[in-house]
N, C-alpha and C positions, 0 to 999 in steps of 0.2 A: 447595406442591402435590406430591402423590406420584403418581407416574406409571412405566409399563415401557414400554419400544422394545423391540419383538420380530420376530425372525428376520431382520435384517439385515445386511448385511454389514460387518463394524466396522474400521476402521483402529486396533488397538492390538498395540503390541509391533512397528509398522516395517511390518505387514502386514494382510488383511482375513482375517476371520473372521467365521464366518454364527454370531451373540451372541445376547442377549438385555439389555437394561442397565434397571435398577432403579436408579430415584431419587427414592432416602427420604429425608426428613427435611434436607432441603438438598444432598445429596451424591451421589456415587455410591455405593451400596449393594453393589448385585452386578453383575457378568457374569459369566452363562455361557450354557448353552444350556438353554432349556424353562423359564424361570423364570416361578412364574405368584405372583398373588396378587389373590382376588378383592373384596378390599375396595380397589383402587387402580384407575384408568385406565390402560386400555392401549391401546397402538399398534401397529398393526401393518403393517411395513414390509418385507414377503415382497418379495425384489429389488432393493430400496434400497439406498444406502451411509449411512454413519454414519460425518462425519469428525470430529475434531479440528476446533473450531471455529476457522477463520478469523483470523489477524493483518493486518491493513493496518498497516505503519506508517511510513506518506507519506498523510495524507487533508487535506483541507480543508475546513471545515465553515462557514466564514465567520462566526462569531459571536464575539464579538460586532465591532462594526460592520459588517458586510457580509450583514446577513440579510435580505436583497433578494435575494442569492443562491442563498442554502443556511442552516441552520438546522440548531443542535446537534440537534433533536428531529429535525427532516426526515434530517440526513446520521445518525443512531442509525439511524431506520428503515431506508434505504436500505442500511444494512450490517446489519443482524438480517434483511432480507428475502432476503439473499446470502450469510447464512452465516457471517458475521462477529459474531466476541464479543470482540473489542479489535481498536479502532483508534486511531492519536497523529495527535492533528490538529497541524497547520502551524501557526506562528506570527506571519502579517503577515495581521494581524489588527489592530482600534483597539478598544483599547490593546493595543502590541504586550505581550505577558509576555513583561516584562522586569525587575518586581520585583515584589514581593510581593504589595501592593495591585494592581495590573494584573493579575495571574495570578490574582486573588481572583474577580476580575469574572466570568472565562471558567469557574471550578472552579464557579461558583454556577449557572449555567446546566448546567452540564454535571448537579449534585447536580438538580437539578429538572427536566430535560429529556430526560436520554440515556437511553436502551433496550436501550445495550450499555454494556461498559468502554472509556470516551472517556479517554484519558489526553494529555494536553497535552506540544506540547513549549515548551522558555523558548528564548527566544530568545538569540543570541550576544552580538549588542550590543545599547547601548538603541537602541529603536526599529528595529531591522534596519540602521542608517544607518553601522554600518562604522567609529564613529569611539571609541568606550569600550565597555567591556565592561558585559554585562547583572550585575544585583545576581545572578550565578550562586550564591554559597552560601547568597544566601538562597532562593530555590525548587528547589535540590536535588531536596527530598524531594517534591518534589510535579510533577513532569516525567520526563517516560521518557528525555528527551536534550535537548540543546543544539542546536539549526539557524538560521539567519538563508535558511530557504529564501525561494526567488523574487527574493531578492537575491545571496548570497554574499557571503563575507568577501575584499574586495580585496586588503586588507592583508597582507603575510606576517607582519610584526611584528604584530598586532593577533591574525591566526590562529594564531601562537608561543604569545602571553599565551593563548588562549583553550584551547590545548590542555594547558596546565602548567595552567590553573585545573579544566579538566575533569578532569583526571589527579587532582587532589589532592581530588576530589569522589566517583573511582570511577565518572564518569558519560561517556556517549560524546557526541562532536561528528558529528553526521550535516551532512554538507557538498552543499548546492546550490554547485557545482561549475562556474562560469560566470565566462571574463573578459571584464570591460565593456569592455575597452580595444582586445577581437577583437571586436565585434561590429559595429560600423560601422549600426547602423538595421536589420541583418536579421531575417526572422521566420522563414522557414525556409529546408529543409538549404541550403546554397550545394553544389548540384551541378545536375545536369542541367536539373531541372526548372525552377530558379529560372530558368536559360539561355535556357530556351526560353521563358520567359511574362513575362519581365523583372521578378523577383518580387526583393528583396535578400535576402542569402543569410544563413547565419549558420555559420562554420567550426567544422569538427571541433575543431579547435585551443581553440577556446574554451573548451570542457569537460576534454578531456585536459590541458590545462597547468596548470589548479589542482590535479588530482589528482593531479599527478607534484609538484606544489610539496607538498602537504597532505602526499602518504604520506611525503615526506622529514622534515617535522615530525613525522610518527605515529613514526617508526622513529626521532626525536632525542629527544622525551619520553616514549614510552611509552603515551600517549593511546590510547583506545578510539574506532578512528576509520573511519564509513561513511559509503558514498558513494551519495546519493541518485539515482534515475533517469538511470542509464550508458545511451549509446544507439549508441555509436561504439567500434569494431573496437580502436584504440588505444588507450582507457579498459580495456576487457576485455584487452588485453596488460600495463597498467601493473600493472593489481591483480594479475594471475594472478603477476607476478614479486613482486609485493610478499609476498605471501601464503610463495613461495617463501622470500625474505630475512628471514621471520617477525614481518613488520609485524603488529598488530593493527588487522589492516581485512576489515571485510566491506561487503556492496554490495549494489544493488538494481537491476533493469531491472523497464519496465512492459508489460501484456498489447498495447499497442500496438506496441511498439517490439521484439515479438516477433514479429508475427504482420502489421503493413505495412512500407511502404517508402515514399521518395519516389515511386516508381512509381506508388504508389496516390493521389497526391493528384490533388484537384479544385477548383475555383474556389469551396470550401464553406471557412465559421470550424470544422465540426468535424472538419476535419482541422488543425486550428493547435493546435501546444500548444509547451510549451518544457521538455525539447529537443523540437525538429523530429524529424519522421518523416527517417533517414537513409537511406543505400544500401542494396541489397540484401545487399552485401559486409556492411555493419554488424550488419543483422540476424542474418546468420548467424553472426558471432561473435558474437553474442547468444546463440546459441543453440547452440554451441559453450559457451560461460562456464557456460550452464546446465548444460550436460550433464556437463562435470569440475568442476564445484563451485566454479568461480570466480566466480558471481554467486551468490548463497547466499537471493538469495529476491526475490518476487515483489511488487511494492504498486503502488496502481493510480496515484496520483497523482491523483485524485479532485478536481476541480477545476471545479464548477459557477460559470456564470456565468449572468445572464441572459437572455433571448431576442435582443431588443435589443443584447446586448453581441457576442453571437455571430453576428449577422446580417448582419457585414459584409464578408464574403468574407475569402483568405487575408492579405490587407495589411492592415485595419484592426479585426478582428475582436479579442478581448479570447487571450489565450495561456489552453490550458485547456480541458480536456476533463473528462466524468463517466466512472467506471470500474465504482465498485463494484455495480454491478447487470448487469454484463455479462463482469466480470472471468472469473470460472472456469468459466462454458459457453463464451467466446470460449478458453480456453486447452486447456479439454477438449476440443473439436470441434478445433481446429488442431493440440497438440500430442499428444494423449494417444490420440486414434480414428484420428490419423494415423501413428502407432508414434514420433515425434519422442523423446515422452520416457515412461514409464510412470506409470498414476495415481498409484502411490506417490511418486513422485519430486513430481507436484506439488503431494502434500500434503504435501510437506516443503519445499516452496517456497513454501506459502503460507499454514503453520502451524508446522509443528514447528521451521526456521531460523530466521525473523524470533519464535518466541514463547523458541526458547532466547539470543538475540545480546541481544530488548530484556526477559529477565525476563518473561516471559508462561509461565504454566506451564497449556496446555487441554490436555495427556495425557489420554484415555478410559483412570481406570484407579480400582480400587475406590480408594474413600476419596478421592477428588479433587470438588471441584464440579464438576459435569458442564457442558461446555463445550463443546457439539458442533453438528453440525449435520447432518439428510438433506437425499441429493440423488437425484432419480429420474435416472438418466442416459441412460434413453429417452426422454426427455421431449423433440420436438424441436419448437422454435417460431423465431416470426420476432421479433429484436429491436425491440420498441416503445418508443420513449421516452416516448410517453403513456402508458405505464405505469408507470414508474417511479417511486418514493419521494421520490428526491431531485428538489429542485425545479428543478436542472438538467436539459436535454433534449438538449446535444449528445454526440453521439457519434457517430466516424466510422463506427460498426457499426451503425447504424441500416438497419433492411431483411434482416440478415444471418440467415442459420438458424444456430440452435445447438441444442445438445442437451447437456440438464441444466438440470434446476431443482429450488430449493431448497424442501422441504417443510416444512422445520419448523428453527424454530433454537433452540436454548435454552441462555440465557447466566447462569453463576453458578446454576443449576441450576433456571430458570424456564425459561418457554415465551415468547419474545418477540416470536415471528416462527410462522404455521401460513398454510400456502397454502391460497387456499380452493378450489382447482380441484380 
């Protein structure tokens, strides 16, 4: 279908420009300004932005075995409705992809169900369980990376072997970043709060000490090596010098873990996730790592459970929150309307970094499939989760105003997503 976006404001070339963009024949045709052509549909989006479409890549989609929670087609919609044109879903899933047949299962749902570009990741070991390595050269070609997230790799001999086989793949180890031997039964941060309401904590330490183990591997082989949802002020100092000593590692924090704290918890499951909501000190080097370039990008960690599972307060509730439909009016109304960080910056935090680290190329630029997305950024409403796509409903933003919403998204150069307000 051939179609013009007109008079919008465009993010190409690093900045916005008031465009025009024609797309013919699969692709982007033209930008410029006043482009008309009356044999095609046009839109007209006088005051809108037009970004570079969306990368999540930290999602969870649950399928297959868990589509009781979430669903390739539900978690597609739920990112085509947010502006999203690739996202890599997590891999502890049944059957984990971990070989070929396994990873066949999850690509076949994806060919007949997804809405957007779903790209999978394989997992480290078989089954996530830490103890041999996944058939890694054989689903190479067909995985955006290597993660055993929601578990982690215990082992340093086992994460050694896993980064010499990535290395020799050209493929990166995205590392959930968690020691089971610090955790003692905790669910969230061990600071204050847990103090005060006798909740079990779960230490900083536990996060920062694989990732000070991992980068020492990254900087012995070479590996292409990121660190999934950093939440802790230490993590943000290990990388910033890694980065320095010329490790290759980039990293990831999520729109939570930017914008709460333990401060903000309450006796609710959609304030539980993992990591835990930390310090306020945390956050701010959170947000500090954003601003010099030492976290290099944003992903929600997307992670529906359901009803039932979330219903049981902060101790017994299921770990796991939903993101992607609340992700970028939660970081535009906190960071961007608040001067924190510039919109430019968080479209390079939540496109152009994670689509150049994991090979995602949605540049607004002629000759490209158009991969983009509007967003009205007057648009201010209340966060609903009965609204939502995904068939998850928790989120600790529920009730919250934001401003910005997604008009239209169109991925590989269709229309997937048209708001109907």
């Amino acid at each position: 279908m051939d179609f013009i976006l007109k008079n919008a404001f465009v993010f190409t070339e690093g900045s916005f420009k008031k465009l025009d963009i024609a797309v013919l024949q699969g692709g982007i045709a033209r930008i410029g300004a006043c482009i008309d052509d009356k044999n095609v549909k046009v839109y007209d989006f006088t005051g809108k932005y037009i970004f570079p479409g969306f990368t999540d890549v930290h999602v969870h989609f649950r399928e297959p075995g868990f589509s009781y929670k979430e669903t390739i087609r539900s978690g597609s919609l739920a990112a085509a409705k947010s502006g999203y044109c690739t996202v890599c879903t997590m891999p502890n899933l049944d059957p984990v992809p971990d070989s070929r047949e396994s990873l066949n299962k999850q690509l076949e749902i994806i060919r007949r169900d997804a809405v957007v570009n779903v790209v999978p990741y394989g997992s480290v070991t078989v089954g996530e369980k830490g103890e041999k390595l996944s058939d890694m050269a054989d689903i190479a070609d067909k995985v955006c990376a290597f993660s055993d997230d929601g578990r982690g790799v215990q082992s340093e001999e086992m994460m050694l072997e896993a980064m010499k086989t990535a290395k020799s793949l050209n493929k990166i180890i995205a590392a959930h970043c968690e020691d089971n031997s610090l955790l003692f039964g905790g669910y969230i941060h061990k600071g204050a709060y847990a103090a005060e309401h006798n909740h079990k904590g779960i230490c900083s330490e536990s996060e920062w000490k694989p990732i000070q183990r991992d980068v020492r591997l990254s900087k012995k082989t070479g590996c292409a090596y990121h660190v999934c949802h950093i939440s802790t002020f230490q993590s943000v100092e290990i990388i910033r010098q890694a980065k320095k000593d010329g490790v290759d590692v980039t990293c990831e924090t999520a729109p939570h873990y930017l914008t709460l704290c333990q401060d903000d918890l309450i006796e609710d499951g959609r304030f539980k996730m993992n990591p835990p909501l930390r310090n306020k000190e945390d956050r701010q080097a959170l947000i500090d790592g954003i601003i010099d370039g030492t976290i290099d990008m944003i992903a929600t960690d997307h992670a529906p459970h359901s009803r039932e599972e979330k219903s049981k307060g902060l101790e017994k509730s299921a770990m796991g929150i939903v993101g992607l439909e609340t992700a970028f009016p939660v970081l535009y109304t906190e960071l961007v309307k608040k001067g924190v960080i510039t919109l430019e910056k968080l479209i390079e935090l939540m496109s152009v970094n994670p689509g150049r680290r994991f090979g995602f190329d949605h540049t607004i630029k002629e000759g490209n499939k158009a991969n983009l997305c509007v967003y009205d950024l007057e648009n201010e409403y209340i966060i609903d989760p009965e609204t939502f796509a995904s068939m998850g409903r928790s989120t600790p933003f529920e009730g919250k105003s934001v401003f910005g919403r997604c008009l239209m998204t169109v991925c590989d150069s269709q229309i997937v997503w048209r708001d109907s307000e």
